[in-house]
N, C-alpha and C positions, 0 to 999 in steps of 0.2 A: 390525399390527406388535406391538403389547402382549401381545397373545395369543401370538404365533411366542415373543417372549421367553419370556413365562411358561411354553408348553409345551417348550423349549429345557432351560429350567431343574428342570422336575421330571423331565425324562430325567436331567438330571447329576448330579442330588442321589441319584436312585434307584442311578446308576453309583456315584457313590462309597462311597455304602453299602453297596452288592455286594459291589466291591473288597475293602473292608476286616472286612467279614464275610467273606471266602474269603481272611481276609491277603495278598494282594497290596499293599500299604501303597502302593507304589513309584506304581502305577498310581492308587490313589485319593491320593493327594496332587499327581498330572496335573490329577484332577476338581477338586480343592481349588481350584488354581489359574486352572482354567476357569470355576468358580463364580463366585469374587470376582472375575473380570474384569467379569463378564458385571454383580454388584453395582456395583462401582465403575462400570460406564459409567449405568447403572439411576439412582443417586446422583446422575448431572448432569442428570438428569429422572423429577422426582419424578412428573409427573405419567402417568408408563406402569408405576410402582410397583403391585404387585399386594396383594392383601391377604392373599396365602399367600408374602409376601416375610421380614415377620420369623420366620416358621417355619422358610422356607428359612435362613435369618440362623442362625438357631438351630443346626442342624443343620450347617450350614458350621462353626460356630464350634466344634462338640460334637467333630465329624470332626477337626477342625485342629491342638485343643489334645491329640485322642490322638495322634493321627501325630506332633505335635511331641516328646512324650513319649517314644513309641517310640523316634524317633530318635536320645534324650538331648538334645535342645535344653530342657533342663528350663527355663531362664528364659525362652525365649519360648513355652513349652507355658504357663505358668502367667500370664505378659500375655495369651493367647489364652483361657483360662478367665476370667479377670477379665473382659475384654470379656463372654463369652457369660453371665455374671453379670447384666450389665446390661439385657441383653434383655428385654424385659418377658413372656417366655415362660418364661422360669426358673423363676419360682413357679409352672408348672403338673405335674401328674405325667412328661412326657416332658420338659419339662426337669430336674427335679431328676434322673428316671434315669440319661439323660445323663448328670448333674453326678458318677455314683456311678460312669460306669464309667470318666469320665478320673481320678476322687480313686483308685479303687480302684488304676487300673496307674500310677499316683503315688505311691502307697503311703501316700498321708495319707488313712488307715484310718478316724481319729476322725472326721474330717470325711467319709468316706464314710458310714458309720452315722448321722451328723447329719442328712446329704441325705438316706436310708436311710426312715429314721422319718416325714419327712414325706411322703413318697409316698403311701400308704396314707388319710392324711385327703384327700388332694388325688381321689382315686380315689373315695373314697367319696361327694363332695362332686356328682361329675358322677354318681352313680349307676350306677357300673358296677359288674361283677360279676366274681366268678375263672372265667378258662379256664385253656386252658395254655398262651397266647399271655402272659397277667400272670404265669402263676408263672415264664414264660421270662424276660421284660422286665424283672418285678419283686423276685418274692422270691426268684430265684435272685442277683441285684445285694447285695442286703441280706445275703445269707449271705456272700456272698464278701467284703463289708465286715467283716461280725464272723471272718467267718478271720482277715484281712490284719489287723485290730486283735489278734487274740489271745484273742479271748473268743470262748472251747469253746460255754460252757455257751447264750450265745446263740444261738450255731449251733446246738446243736442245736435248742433253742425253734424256730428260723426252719424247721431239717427235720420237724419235729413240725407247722409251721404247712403247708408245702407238702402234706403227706399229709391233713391238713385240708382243705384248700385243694380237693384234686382229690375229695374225696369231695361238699363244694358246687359244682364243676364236674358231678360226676354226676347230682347233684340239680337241677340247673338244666335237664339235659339231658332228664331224666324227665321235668318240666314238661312241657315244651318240646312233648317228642313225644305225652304224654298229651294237650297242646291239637289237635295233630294228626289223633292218633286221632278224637276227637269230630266232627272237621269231615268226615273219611273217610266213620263212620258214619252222617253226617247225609247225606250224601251218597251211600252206597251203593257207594262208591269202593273195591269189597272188592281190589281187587288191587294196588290203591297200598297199602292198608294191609298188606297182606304184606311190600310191597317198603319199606316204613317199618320194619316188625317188623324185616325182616331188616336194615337198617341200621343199627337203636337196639343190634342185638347185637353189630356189627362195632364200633359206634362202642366199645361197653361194654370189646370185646376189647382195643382198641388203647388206650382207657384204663387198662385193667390194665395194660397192658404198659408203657405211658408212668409207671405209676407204678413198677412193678419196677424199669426202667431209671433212675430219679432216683435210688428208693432205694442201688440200686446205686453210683449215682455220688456220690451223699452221704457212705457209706460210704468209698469210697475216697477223696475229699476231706478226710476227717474223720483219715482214717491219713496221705495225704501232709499235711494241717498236723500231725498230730503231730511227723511226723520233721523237718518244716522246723524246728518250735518248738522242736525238742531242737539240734540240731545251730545253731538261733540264741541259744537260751539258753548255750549252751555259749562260742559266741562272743563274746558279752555279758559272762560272767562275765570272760571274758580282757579285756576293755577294762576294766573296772569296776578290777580288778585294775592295769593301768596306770593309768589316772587316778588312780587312788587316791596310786599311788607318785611320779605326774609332782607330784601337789598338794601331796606331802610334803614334798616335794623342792623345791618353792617356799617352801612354811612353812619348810623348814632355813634358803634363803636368805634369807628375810624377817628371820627370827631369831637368821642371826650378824650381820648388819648391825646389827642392834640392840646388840647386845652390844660390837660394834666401837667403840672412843672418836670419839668426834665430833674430833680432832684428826687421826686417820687418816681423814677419810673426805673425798671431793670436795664440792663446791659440790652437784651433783647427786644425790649419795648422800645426803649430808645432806636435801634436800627431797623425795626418796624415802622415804625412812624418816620425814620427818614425814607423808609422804602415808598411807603406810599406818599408820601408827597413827590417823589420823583416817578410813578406810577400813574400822575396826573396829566403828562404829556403824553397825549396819545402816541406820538412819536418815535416813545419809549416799545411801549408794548404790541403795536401792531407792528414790529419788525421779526421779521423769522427767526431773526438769525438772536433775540433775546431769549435768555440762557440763566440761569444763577451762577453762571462765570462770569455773562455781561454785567449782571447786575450790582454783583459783587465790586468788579473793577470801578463803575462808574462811582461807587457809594466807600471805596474805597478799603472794602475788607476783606473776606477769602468765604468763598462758598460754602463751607461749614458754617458758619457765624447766621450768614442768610437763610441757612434751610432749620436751623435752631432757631429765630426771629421768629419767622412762618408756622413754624411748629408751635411755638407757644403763642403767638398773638392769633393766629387766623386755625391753627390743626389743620394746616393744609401741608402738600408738598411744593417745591417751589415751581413746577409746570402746572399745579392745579391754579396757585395763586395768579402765575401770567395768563392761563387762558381764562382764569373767570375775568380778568378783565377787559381781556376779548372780546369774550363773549357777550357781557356786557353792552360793550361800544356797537357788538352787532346786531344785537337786539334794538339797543336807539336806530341805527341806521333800518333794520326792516322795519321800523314802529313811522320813520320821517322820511323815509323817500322807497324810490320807486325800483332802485336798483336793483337787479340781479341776486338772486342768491350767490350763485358762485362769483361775480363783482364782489358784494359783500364779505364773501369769505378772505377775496384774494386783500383786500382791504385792510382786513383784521390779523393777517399775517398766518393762514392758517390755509391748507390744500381743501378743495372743496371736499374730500371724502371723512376727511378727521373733522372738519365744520358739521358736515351734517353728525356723525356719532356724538360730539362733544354736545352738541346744542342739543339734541335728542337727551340725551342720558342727564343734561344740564335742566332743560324746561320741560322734561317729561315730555312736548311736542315738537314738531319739525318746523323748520326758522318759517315754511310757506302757512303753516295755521298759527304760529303764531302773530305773524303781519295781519291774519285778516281776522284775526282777536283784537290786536293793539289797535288797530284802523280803526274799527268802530267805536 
């Protein structure tokens, strides 16, 4: 019976991966669902658990959180990478791959290149070698991470490495047949070694050809990110350009309040305007631990009073009110220096993972386009 299951189960894993190699999504998210069933009954007996289970686990989870992605269910595509996080299979090379090809059609690009970079020790570690089955798996992943990031010049280093790559794929190959050869001739085996010669030539051909054809599609890769990058930069500048003018336009308001006599102004207005002028110190807001408990204490009133203030001066809530000003302070820092995103985050008082949603949902782009927006 444990055996029926486990062979049950690498037919479905092999279907969904078809599926969704030949885009059919529709159909491998059927398998999806067959898979975890068949997990979930697995789970209430651990003991017919196989030992090619957390692999399948893996691979369930790798298929799940793409299809979710696909579909736009982006908050439960990224609960379903968190899970496959967990796996104790993630730190090996087929997981981190994996991990590159949900970040990449995620578009969280840095974090592709992150997973990116460690593949390669993990590969080296087991002692394998480049074919064209790793430049497919592998450093075609990696490249497509430093597109989706925006970084030309790494892409091309990675197509520079792939041409690399296949010329010690040929070299592995000469070995290979040269060990061949020898056992032929010790053996007198003249007419296998013919039919050897003539396969080391076919292989040689299709090799060339497989690299023509990369190069080929490198190239063209390398022009359609241009034109994306133009027509997003382009894009970019026209948001930069509103925010610019939404924040001005906040500063006006901030600053005829100010200027207003404190006997025109409401109970609310008034503790507004004391808030932001203690909202000046950066000191204030880039601390984690500020709160509309802390803010309240310092300003002397009770966190009702604050979130009514914010409600009528700004129609915000009072965690929207602290982190636009976060956000803010982080946007000057990626617009004037050179720091780190996640420096930057940690700066602002804010974990890199809620940094990048906030700032995404915030400037409509991700803190690394908009630094090479504000740059120029």
């Amino acid at each position: 019976m444990k055996e029926l299951k486990t062979y049950r189960l690498k037919i479905a894993v092999d279907a969904m991966i078809g599926y969704c190699n030949m885009f059919q999504y529709e159909r491998g998210r059927v398998w999806v669902e067959y898979i975890e069933k068949i997990l979930n009954d697995l789970a209430k007996h651990p003991e017919e658990m196989d030992v090619n289970h957390p692999y399948i686990q893996l691979q369930l989870l790798a298929i799940k959180s793409f299809l979710l992605e696909i579909e736009g269910r982006h908050d439960e595509a990224a609960k379903a990478y968190e899970e496959y996080q967990k796996n104790h299979l993630y730190n090996t090379a087929i997981g981190r791959a994996n991990s590159v090809t949900y970040l990449n059609i995620a578009h969280r690009f840095d974090e592709a290149v992150a997973n990116s970079e460690e593949i390669e020790p993990l590969l080296h570690k087991r002692g394998m070698r480049y074919d064209i089955e790793n430049l497919q798996g592998f450093v075609k992943l990696r490249f497509d991470a430093f597109l989706g990031a925006g970084e030309r010049d790494s892409a091309l280093a990675v197509a520079t490495r792939i041409i690399t790559a296949l010329d010690s794929a040929k070299l592995w190959e000469r070995r290979d047949k040269t060990m061949e050869l020898a056992v032929i001739y010790q053996t007198h085996e003249r007419d296998l070694q013919l039919k050897d010669m003539q396969f080391s030539v076919s292989l040689h051909r299709i090799i060339s050809v497989a690299a023509f054809i990369i190069i080929l599609l490198i190239a063209y890769l390398l022009w359609r990110s241009y034109k994306y990058n133009k027509v997003l930069t382009e894009k970019n500048r026209r948001l930069l350009a509103e925010i610019e003018q939404r924040e001005q336009e906040q500063q006006q308001a901030i600053e005829q309040l100010e200027a207003t006599p404190e006997t025109e102004l409401t109970n609310g207005q008034q503790l507004y305007r004391r808030l932001c002028e203690l909202m000046k110190q950066p000191d204030i807001f880039t601390d984690p631990d500020t709160n509309p408990d802390s803010l309240a204490r310092m300003l002397g009133t009770n966190r009702t009073y604050i979130y009514d203030a914010i409600r009528e001066c700004a129609d915000q809530t009072p965690a929207d009110f602290i982190n636009s000003y976060r956000l803010r302070h982080a946007a000057h820092l990626l617009s004037t220096t050179n720091d780190s995103v996640g420096l930057i985050a940690e700066l602002c008082g804010l974990s890199r993972r809620t940094f990048y949603r906030l700032f995404s949902e915030t400037y409509a782009m991700s803190p690394s386009d908009y630094r090479h927006v504000a740059k120029k």
